[in-house]
C-alpha positions as CSV (number, residue, x, y, z in Angstrom):
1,X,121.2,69.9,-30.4
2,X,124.7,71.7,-30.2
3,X,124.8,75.5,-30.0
4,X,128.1,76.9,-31.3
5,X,129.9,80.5,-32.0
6,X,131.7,79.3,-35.2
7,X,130.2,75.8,-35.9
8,X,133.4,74.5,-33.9
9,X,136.1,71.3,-35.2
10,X,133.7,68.8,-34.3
11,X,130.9,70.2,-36.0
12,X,132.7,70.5,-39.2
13,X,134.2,67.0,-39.0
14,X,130.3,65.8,-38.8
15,X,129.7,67.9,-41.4
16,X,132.6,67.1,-43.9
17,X,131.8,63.0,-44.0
18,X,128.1,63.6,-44.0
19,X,127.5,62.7,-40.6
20,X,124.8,65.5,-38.1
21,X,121.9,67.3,-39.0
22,X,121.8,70.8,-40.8
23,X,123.4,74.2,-39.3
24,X,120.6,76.8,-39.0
25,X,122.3,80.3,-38.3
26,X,120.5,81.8,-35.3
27,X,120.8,86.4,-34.9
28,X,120.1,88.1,-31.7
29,X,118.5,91.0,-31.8
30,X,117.8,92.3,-28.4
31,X,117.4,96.0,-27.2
32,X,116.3,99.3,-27.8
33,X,116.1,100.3,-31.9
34,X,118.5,103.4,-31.9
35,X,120.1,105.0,-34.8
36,X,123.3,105.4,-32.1
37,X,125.4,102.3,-31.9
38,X,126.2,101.3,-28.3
39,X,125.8,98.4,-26.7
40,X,122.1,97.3,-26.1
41,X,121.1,99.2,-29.2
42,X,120.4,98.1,-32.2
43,X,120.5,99.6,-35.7
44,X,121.5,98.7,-38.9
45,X,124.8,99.7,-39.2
46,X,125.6,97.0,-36.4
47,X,122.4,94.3,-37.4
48,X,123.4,94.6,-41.4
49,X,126.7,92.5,-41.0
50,X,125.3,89.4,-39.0
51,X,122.4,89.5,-41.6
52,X,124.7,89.4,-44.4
53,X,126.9,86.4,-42.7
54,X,123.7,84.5,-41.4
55,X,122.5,84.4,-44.9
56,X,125.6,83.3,-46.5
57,X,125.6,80.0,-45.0
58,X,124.3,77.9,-48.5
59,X,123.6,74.9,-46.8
60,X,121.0,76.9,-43.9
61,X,117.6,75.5,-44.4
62,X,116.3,78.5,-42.6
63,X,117.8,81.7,-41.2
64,X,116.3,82.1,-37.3
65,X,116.3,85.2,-35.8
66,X,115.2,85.9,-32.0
67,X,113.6,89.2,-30.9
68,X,113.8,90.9,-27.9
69,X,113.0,94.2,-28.4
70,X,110.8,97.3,-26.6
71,X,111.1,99.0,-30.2
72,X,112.5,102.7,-31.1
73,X,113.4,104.1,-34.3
74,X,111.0,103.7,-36.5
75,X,113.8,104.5,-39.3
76,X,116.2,101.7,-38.4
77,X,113.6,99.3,-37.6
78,X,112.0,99.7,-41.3
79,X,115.5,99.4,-42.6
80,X,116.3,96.2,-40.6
81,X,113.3,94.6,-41.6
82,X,113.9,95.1,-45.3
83,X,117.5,94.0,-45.4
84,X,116.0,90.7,-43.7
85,X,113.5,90.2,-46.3
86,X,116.1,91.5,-49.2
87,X,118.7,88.7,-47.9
88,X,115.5,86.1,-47.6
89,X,114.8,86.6,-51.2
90,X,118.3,87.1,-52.4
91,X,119.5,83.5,-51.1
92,X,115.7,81.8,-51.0
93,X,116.1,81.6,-47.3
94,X,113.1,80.7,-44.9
95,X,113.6,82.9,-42.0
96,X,111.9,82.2,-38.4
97,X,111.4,84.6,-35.8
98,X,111.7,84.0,-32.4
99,X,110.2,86.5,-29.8
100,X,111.6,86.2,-26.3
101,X,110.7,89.2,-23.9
102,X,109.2,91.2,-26.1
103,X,108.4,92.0,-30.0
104,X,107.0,95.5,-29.2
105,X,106.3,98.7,-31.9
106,X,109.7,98.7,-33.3
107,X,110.2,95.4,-32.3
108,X,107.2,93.9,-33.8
109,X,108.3,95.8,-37.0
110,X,111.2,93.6,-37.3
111,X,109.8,90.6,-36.2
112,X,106.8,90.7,-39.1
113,X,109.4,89.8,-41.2
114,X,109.9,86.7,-40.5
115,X,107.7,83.7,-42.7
116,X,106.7,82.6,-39.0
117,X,106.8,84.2,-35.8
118,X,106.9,82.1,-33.0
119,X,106.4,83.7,-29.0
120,X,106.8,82.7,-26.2
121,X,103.0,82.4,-24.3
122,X,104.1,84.9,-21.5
123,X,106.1,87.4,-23.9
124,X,104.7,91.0,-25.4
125,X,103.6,91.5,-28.9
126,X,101.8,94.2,-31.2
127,X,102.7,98.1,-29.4
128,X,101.5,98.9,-33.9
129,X,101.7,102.8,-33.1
130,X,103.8,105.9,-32.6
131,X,104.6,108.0,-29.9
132,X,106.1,111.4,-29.4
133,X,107.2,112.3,-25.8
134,X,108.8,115.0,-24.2
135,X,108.3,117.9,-21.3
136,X,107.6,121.4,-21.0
137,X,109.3,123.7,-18.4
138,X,107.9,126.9,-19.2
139,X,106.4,127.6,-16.0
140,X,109.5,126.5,-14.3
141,X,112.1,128.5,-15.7
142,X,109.6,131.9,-15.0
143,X,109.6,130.7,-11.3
144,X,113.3,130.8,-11.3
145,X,113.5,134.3,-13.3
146,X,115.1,132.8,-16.3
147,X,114.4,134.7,-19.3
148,X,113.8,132.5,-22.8
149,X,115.7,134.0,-25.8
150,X,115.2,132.5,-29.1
151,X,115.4,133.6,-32.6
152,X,114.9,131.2,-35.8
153,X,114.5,131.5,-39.5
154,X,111.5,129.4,-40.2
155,X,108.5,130.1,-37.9
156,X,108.1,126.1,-37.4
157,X,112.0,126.0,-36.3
158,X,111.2,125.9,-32.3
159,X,108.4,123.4,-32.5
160,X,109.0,121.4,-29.5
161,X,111.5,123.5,-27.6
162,X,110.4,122.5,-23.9
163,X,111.1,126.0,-22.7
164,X,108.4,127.2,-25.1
165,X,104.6,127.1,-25.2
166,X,103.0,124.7,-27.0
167,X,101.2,126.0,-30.7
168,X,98.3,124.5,-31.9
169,X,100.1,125.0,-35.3
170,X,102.8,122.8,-33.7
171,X,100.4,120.2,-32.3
172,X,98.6,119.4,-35.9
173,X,102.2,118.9,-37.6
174,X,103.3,116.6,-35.3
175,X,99.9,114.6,-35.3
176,X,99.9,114.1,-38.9
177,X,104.0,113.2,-39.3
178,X,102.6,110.6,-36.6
179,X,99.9,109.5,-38.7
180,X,102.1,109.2,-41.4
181,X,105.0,107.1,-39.5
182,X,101.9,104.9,-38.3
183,X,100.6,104.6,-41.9
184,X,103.9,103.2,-42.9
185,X,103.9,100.5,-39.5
186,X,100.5,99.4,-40.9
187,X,101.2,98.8,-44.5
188,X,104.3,97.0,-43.4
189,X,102.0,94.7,-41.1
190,X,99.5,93.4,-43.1
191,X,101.6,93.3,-46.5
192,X,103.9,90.8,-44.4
193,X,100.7,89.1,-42.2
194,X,98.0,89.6,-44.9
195,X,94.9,87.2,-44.4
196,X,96.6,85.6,-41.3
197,X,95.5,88.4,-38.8
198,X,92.2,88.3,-37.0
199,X,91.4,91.6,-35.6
200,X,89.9,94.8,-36.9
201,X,92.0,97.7,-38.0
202,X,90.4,99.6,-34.8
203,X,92.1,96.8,-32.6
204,X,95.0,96.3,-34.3
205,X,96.5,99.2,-34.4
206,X,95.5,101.5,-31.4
207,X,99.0,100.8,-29.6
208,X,98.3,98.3,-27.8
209,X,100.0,95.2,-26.7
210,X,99.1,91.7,-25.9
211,X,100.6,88.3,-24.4
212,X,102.0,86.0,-27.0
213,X,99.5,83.9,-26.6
214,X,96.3,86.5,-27.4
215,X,98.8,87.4,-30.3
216,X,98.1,83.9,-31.6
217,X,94.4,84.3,-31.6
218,X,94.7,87.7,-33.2
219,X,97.2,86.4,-35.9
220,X,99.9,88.6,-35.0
221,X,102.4,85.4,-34.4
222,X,101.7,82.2,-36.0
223,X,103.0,79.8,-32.9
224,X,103.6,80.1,-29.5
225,X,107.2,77.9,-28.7
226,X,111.0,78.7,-28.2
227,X,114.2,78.5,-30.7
228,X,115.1,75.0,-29.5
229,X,111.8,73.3,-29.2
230,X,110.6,74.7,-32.4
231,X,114.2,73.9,-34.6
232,X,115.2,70.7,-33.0
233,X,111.1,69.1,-34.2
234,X,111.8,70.7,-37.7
235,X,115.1,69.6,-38.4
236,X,115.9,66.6,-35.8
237,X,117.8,66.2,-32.7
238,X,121.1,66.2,-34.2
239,X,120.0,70.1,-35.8
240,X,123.3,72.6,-34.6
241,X,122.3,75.9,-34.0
242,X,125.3,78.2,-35.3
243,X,125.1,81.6,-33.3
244,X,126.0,84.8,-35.8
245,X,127.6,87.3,-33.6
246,X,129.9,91.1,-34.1
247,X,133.7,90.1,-35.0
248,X,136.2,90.9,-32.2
249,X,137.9,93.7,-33.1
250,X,139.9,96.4,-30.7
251,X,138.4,97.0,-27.3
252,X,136.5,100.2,-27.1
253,X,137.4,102.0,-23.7
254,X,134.7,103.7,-21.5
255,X,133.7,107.0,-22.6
256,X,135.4,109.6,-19.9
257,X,134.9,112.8,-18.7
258,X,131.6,114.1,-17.2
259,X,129.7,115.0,-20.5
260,X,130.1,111.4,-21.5
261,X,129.3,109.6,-18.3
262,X,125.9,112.1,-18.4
263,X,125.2,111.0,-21.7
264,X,125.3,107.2,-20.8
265,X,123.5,107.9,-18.1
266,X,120.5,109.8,-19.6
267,X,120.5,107.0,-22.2
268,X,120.4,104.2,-19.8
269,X,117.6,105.7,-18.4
270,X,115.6,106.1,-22.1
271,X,116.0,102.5,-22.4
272,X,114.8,102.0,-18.8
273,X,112.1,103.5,-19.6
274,X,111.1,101.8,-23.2
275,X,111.7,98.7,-21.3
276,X,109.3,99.8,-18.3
277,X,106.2,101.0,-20.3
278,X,106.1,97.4,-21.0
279,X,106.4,96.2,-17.7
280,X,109.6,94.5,-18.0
């Protein structure tokens, strides 16, 4: 089984007198979901493109796309996972999802579009929740004699200023716009799943995450293998993987200057931490 960026001479040789098996276009989609591009992130400004080229390929049997993902967004993952099911319908693909590390919240989101999801036994699956984070440093800042000033128009305008007490008013907005985003994860989940999961709603959809493998008893995943076992038993040894990846274009310089390195820097640690929660 060849793996190639463009399909490559010999690969089209094969392929022009009839000779190899079929070309499945394989995109990676592997980091945090983030409506900012920069590498590691994913969103669907950047995802859209190797979608649209993935699914141009006529002769594909199948699209496969491999996961790896600690989630995000909940915005860009929706909108990734529709424009993989719009292309699947618009070009009567079968697409196959491959989850390597992890297929968590976000991640899961996009996986569950797939016709199959296939895991690896050891990797992380489900996460179907939302979370809101964040700290408070109103005690602090009165230690250090710093006075608060603030002045909105709209009462609800402050709600989650960390220099600010908390409102119960405050609290039961946020609660139900998490409800809400939730609702939206668990329609999503068992219009694409539907009879194949196992558990209860109460299980589900609490949050948490499981192994691959208890994902298969639970009927979040529908196999437990890897891209090149799975493809090469489905389509023959001879199957060519063709990896779909961003065109070369200029090189992007390093941001300078000290605002910039501190804005890498707190995001590197944002995805540290998405990454951690999971143990990985």
């Amino acid at each position: 089984m060849a793996i190639t960026n463009s399909g490559g001479l010999s690969g089209w040789f094969k392929r022009l007198f009839g000779r190899g098996g079929p070309v499945i276009p394989v995109v990676r989609l592997q980091g945090v979901i983030a409506a900012v591009q920069r590498p590691g992130r994913l969103d669907i400004a950047g995802v859209g493109p190797l979608l649209q080229r993935a699914f141009a390929i006529k002769s594909a049997p199948a699209v496969a796309i491999v996961v790896n993902s600690p989630g995000g967004s909940p915005v860009q993952s929706r909108l990734i996972s529709k424009r993989i099911r719009d292309l699947a319908d618009e070009h009567d693909k079968k697409v196959l999802v491959f989850v390597e590390d992890a297929a968590a919240s976000g991640g899961y989101f996009i996986a569950v579009a797939g016709d199959e999801v296939i895991a690896d036994p050891s990797s992380i699956v489900g996460s179907i929740g939302v979370i809101f984070a964040g700290f408070g440093f109103v005690e602090a800042i009165g230690k250090l004699g710093i006075e608060r000033r603030v002045h909105t128009a709209g009462k609800s305008k402050s709600t989650l200023d960390p220099f600010l007490p908390e409102k119960p008013s405050d609290i039961e907005r946020i609660e139900q716009l998490e409800l809400d985003v939730h609702q939206v994860f668990i329609n999503w989940v068992k219009l694409r799943r539907g009879d194949k999961l196992k558990g209860t709603d109460d299980e589900l959809f609490t949050g948490e995450y499981w192994s691959g493998m208890r994902g298969l008893g639970l009927g979040l995943v529908d196999a437990i293998g890897d891209l090149h076992q799975v493809l090469r038993e489905r389509y023959g040894k001879d199957v060519s993987l063709k990896l779909i990846e961003p065109k070369r274009g200029l090189i992007s310089l390093p941001s300078l200057g000290f605002s910039a390195l501190t804005r890498d820097a707190v995001t590197a640690v944002e995805d540290r931490a998405l990454w951690s929660r999971l143990g990985l």
